[in-house]
Phi, psi and omega in degrees: 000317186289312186295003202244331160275328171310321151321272175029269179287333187286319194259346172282316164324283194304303206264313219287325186294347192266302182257040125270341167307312175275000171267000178269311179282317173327335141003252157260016152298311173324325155290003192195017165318306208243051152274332154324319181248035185272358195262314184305303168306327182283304202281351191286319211258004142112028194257181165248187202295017177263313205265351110010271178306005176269003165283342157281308159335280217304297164301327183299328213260328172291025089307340159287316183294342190273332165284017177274284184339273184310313165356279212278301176296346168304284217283003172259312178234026160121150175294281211296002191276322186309313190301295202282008180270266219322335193262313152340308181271334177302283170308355181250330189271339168297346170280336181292313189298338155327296187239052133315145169259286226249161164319300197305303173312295175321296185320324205276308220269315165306347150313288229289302197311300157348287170315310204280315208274329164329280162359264190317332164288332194269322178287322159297336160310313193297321209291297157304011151266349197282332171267011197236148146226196181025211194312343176291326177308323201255351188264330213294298181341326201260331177312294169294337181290315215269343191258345157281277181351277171318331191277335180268000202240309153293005157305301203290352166306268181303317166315327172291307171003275167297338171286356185285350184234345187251153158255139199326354198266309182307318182290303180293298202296357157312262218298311208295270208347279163349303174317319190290302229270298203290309180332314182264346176293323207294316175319303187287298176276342172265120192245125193329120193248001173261085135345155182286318197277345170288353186266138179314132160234037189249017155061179168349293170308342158282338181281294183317322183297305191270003156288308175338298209281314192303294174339314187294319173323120182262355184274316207275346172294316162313326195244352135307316203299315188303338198274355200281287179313354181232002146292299171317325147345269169334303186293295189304350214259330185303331221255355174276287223321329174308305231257015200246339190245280217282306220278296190307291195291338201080025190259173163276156178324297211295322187281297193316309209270358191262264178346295196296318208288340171292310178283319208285332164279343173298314189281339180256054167228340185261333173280348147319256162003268134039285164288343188263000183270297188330313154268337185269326179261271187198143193294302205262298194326325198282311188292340164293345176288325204272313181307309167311306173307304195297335191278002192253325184277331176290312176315331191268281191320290175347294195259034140274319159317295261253307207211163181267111190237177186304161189270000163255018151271354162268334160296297170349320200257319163302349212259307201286340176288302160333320210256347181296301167294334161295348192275284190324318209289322180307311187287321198259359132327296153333319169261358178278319180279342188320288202279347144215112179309315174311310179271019193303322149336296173250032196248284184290009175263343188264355180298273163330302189278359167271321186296304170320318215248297186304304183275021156307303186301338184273313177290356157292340213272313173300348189262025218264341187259023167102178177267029187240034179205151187239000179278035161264311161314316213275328188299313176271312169348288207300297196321271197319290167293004109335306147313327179277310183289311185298309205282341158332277233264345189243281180304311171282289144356326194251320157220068158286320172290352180293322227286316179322296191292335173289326222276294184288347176284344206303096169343151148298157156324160186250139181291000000 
């Protein structure tokens, strides 16, 4: 019996950590794939630029909620059954969205696309706490953060890429491929990592109880609110920056698509950094770094609203806003999970759906005075990170070293 499970367990091992990474990233490419081609998309269905961006929106706030969702029911009735209805639905509404007629359909068929690609973030979370325990729990944890994190910052990377050969329709019909594509990886390699006897049976009432119990956590509230507030950042500086580098600057797809490829190697060398300040120096000192980069890249977006400045101060201020939230995510990941290994599942759905869910609510917010002004962007950036800093320094802060000395006590995985 024991020579009949050891595969098994060995190829779960072996295979599983590479597409749950990629099931982290599909996600929020899917939010921001096709933003290169939202000035196109805006004007063929005749909308305007607010209302545009609710398409961004849209997906932002169905990817918070479907990882609320998706969580909770994994932990009832199993990963992998969950994953493939989310991957399933994923691939039918990115098609929808392909052959939208109107703005309002696209807004409506991206939540749902939103819902689906949520799944894949929250099952992966579950699925590495079901294989992961203690400080392993906590680097797979930082892993998936900083490798999401990048996945949102290189769409539009690749999206210019594809727009030189694709029209934003062409793009949603991308991503259901992409989809398709995980869907047989997911057949083949993904094997149920939740035993039946290992599943919650206290239903709604057990879930609420252990948001309860998270909430109260004034360290793990802190360092959800900060990642909540420097997301909402992040989200607002992808969903201006087309219309603030194409619309303002001039630049062309190929130049727009240059610019991300600058933050996108900042952010995973910072995200790096990052993990490695974390463990060798200090947990809340790093995140206190990331908090500063960022305010130094919103401040640059600010007085750039303010005054007319060059177009490399403004690569500049993205770059340090990108590289800012990349520095934070490893450490306030770290300090949201520590103290529970157990809940982690539902620890990181509520992680996800604050991150999410604050930029849903923020990127509309940069289209509202139109595309010809970048102080609506430079105006939410500085705000969010005001806040981000605040959720620090009065919640996180005051017992970050207790949370830390738990972090490092975790026991390893049993080999």
């Amino acid at each position: 019996m024991p020579h009949s499970s050891a595969p098994s367990r060995s190829g779960i091992r072996t295979l599983l950590p590479t597409l749950l990474l990629l099931l982290t990233v599909f996600g929020p490419i899917s939010m921001d794939l096709y933003l290169p081609a939202l000035p196109a998309l805006t004007s063929e269905l005749g909308a305007a630029t607010s209302i545009a961006q609710l398409t961004v929106t849209a997906c932002l706030i169905g990817l918070a909620a479907g990882q609320l969702i998706a969580g909770p029911l994994s932990d009832r009735f199993g990963r992998r059954a969950i994953l493939l209805v989310g991957i399933v639905a994923y691939i039918g509404t990115s098609t929808l969205c392909a052959f939208s007629p109107t703005i309002e359909f696209l807004i409506l068929a991206r939540f749902v696309q939103g819902l689906a690609g949520g799944v894949g973030i929250v099952i992966a979370q579950a699925a590495g706490r079901d294989l992961y325990s203690g400080a392993a729990l906590i680097r797979f944890y930082g892993r998936l953060t900083v490798i999401g994190g990048f996945a949102a910052i290189v769409g539009p990377l690749v999206g210019g890429l594809l727009n030189t050969v694709l029209d934003w329709r062409g793009l949603f019909i991308f991503l259901a491929v992409i989809g398709a594509g995980i869907l047989v990886l997911t057949l083949v390699i993904f094997r149920e990592t939740l035993p039946a006897k290992h599943r919650t049976r206290g239903g709604l009432g057990q879930t609420l109880r252990d948001f309860r119990t998270l909430i109260a956590d004034r360290v793990f509230l802190g360092a959800v609110l900060n990642q909540g507030f420097l997301f909402a950042a992040v989200f607002a500086y992808l969903a201006g920056a087309t219309y603030v580098l194409q619309g303002i600057y001039g630049l062309s797809p190929q130049a727009y698509a240059a610019a991300f490829a600058l933050n996108s190697a900042g952010f995973m060398i910072f995200g790096y950094l990052s993990g490695r300040s974390s463990e060798r120096w200090s947990v809340p000192g790093t995140l206190s770094i990331g908090i500063v980069v960022a305010g130094v890249g919103a401040s640059g977006l600010l007085a750039s609203g303010l005054v007319a400045m060059p177009l490399w101060v403004i690569i500049v201020s993205l770059f340090a806003l990108a590289s800012g939230v990349a520095i934070s995510s490893t450490p306030a990941t770290t300090l949201a999970l520590a103290e529970y290994p157990r809940m982690a599942g539902t620890a990181s759905s509520l992680l996800g759906m604050v991150r999410y869910g604050f930029g849903g609510i923020a990127a509309p917010l940069v289209g509202l005075a139109g595309a010809t002004s970048i102080l609506p962007l430079g105006a939410v950036t500085v705000t969010a990170v005001i806040f981000a800093a605040a959720a620090f320094l009065i919640l996180v802060r005051p017992s970050a070293a207790q949370v830390v000395t738990t972090t490092l006590s975790l026991p390893e995985p049993a080999a």
